[in-house]
ChimeraX commands (.cxc) that place a marker at each C-alpha (Angstrom):
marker #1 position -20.34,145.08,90.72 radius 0.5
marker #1 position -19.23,145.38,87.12 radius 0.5
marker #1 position -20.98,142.22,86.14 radius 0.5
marker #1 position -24.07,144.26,87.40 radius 0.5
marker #1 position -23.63,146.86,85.79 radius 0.5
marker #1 position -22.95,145.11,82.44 radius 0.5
marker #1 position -26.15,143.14,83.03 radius 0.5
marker #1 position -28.33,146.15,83.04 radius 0.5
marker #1 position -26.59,147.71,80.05 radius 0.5
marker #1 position -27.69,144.27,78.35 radius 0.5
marker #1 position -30.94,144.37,80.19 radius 0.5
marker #1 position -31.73,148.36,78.93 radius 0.5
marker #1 position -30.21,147.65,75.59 radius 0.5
marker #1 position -28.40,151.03,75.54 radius 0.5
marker #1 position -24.82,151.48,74.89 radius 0.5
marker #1 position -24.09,154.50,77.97 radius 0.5
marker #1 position -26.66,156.89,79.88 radius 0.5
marker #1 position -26.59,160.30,81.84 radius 0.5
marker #1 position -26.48,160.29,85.39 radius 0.5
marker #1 position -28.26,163.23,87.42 radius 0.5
marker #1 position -25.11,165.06,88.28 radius 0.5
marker #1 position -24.98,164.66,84.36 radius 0.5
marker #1 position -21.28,162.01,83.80 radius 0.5
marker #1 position -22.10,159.84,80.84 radius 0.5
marker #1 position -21.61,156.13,82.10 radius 0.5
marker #1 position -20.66,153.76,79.14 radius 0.5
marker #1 position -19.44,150.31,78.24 radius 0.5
marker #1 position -16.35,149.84,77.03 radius 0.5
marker #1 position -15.35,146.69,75.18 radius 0.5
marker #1 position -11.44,145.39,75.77 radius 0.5
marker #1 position -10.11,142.25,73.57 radius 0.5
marker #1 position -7.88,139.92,74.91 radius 0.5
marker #1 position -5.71,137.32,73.10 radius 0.5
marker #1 position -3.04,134.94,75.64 radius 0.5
marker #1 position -1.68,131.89,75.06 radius 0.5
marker #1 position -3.00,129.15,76.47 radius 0.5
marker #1 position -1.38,127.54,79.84 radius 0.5
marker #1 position 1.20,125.15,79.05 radius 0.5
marker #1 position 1.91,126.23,75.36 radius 0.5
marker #1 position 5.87,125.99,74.57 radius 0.5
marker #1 position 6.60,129.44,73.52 radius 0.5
marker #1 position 9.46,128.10,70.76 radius 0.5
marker #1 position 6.62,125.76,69.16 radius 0.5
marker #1 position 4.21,129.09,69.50 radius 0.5
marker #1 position 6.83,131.11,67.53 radius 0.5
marker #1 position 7.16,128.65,64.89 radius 0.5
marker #1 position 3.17,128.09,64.27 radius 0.5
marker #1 position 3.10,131.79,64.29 radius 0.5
marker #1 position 5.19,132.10,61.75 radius 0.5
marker #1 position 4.14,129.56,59.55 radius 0.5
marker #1 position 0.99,130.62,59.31 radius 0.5
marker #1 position 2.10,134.15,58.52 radius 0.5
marker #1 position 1.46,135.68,61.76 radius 0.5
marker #1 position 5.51,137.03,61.89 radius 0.5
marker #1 position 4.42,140.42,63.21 radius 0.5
marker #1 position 3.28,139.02,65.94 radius 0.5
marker #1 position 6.27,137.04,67.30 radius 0.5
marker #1 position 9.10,138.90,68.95 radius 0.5
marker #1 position 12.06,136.99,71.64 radius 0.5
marker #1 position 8.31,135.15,72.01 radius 0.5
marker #1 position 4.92,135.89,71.08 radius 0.5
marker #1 position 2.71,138.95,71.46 radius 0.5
marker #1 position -0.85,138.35,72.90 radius 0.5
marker #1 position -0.89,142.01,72.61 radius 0.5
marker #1 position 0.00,142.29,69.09 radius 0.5
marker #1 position -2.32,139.16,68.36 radius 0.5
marker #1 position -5.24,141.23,70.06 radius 0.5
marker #1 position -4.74,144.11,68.29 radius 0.5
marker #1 position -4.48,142.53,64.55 radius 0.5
marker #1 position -7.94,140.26,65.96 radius 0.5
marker #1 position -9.64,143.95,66.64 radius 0.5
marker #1 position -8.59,145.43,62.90 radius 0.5
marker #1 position -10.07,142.18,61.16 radius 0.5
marker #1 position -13.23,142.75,62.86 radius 0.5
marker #1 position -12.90,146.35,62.30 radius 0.5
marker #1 position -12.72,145.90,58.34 radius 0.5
marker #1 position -15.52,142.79,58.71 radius 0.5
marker #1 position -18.25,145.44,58.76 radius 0.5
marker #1 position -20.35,143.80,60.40 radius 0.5
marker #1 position -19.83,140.01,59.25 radius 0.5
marker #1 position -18.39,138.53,62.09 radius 0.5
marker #1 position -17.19,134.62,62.30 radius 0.5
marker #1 position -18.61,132.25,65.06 radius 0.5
marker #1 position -16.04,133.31,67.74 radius 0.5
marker #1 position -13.20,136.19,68.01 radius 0.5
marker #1 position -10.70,133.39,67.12 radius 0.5
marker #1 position -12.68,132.88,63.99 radius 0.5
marker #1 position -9.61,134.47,61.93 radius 0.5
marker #1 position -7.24,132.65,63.11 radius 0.5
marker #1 position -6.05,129.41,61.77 radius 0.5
marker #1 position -6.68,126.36,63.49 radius 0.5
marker #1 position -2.76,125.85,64.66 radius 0.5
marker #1 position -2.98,129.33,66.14 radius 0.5
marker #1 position -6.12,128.71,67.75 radius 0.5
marker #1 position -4.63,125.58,69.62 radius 0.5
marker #1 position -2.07,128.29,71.32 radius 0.5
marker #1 position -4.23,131.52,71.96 radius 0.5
marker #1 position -6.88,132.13,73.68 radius 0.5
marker #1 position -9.26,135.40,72.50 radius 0.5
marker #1 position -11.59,137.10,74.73 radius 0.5
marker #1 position -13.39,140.14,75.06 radius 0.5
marker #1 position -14.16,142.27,78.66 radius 0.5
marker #1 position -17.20,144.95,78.77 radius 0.5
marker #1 position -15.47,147.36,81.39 radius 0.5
marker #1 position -18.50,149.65,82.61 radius 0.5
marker #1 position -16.52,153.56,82.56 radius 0.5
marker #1 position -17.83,157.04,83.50 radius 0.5
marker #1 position -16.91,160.50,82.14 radius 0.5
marker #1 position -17.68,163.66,84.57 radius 0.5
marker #1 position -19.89,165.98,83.57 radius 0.5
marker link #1:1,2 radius 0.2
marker link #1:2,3 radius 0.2
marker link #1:3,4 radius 0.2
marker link #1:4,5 radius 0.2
marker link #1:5,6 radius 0.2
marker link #1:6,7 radius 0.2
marker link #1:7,8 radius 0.2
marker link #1:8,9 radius 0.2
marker link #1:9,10 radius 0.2
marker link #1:10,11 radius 0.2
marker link #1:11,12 radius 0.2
marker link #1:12,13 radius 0.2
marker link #1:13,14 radius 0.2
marker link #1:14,15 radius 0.2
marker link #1:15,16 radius 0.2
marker link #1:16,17 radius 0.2
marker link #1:17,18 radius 0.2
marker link #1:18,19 radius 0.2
marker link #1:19,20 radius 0.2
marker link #1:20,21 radius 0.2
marker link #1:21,22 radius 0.2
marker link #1:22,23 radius 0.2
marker link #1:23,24 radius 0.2
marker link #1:24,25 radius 0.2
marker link #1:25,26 radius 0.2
marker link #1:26,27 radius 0.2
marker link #1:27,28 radius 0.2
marker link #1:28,29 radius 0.2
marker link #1:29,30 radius 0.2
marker link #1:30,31 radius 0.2
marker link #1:31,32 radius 0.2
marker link #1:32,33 radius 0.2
marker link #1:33,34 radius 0.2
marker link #1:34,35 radius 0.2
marker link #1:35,36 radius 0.2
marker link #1:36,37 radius 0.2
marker link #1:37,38 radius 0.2
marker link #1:38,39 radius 0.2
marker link #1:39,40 radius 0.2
marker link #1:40,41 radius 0.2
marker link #1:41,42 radius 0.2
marker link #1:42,43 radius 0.2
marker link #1:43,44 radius 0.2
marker link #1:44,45 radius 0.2
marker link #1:45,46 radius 0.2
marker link #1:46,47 radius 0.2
marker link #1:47,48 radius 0.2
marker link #1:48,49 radius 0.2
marker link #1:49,50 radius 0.2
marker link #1:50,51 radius 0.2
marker link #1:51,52 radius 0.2
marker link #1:52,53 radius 0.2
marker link #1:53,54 radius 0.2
marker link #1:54,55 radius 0.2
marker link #1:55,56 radius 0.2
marker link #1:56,57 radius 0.2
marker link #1:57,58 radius 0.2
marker link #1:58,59 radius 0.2
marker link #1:59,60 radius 0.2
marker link #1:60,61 radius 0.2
marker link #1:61,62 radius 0.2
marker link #1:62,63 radius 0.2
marker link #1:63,64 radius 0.2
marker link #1:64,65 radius 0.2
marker link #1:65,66 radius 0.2
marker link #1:66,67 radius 0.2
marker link #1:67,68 radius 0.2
marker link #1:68,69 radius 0.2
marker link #1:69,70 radius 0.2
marker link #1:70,71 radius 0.2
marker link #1:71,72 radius 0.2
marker link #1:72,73 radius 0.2
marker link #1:73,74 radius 0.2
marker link #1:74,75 radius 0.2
marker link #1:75,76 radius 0.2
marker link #1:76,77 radius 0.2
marker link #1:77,78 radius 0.2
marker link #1:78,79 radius 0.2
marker link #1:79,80 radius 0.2
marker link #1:80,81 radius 0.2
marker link #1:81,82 radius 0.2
marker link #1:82,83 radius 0.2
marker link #1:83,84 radius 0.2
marker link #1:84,85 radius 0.2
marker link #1:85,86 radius 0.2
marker link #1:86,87 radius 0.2
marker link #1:87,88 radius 0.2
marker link #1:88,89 radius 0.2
marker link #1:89,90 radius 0.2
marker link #1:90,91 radius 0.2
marker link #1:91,92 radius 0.2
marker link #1:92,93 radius 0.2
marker link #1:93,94 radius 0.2
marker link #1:94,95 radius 0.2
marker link #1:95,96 radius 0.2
marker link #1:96,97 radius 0.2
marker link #1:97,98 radius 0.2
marker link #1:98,99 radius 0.2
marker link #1:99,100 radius 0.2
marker link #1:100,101 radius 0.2
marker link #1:101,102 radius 0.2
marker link #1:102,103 radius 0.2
marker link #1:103,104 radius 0.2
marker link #1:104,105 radius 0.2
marker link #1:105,106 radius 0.2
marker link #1:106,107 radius 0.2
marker link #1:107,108 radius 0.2
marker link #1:108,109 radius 0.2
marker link #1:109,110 radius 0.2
view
């Protein structure tokens, strides 16, 4: 069902909408950064770090922490965007993580 409802967001071209009992239905946008299957998480660590990404690694690396750096670079882009979400990241980094975004359709009562 969410696919469907995404599609007719995209379809309509609008952002959220009233319903008749008046709840605003919206799309919300989630990124997602994981490393890829079969990554050694030692090798990730050291990439990481040498390509200055040490506030990202902990015992192992953050996804979450990767994600969340990811949504501030395209939050002080301003509207110039690379390619892909990885487009930030340096090519070792990008052989370890994958980065994705989700449209999550939500409602708020009315």
């Amino acid at each position: 069902m969410r696919d469907a409802v995404v599609a007719e967001f995209v379809r309509e071209g609008t952002q959220n909408w009233k319903s008749a009992d008046g709840a605003l239905v919206y799309l919300n946008r989630k990124l997602f950064a994981s490393m890829k299957p079969g990554v050694d998480p030692a090798a990730a660590c050291e990439i990481l770090r040498s390509n200055g990404f040490d506030f990202v690694v902990e015992t192992k690396p953050s996804a979450t922490k990767l994600a969340a750096w990811v949504r501030e670079q395209e939050q002080m882009a301003e509207g110039v965007l690379p390619e892909s979400l990885d487009g930030w990241l340096p090519e070792k980094v990008r052989e370890l993580f994958v980065v994705s975004e989700q449209h999550v359709p939500g409602v708020r009562g009315a």
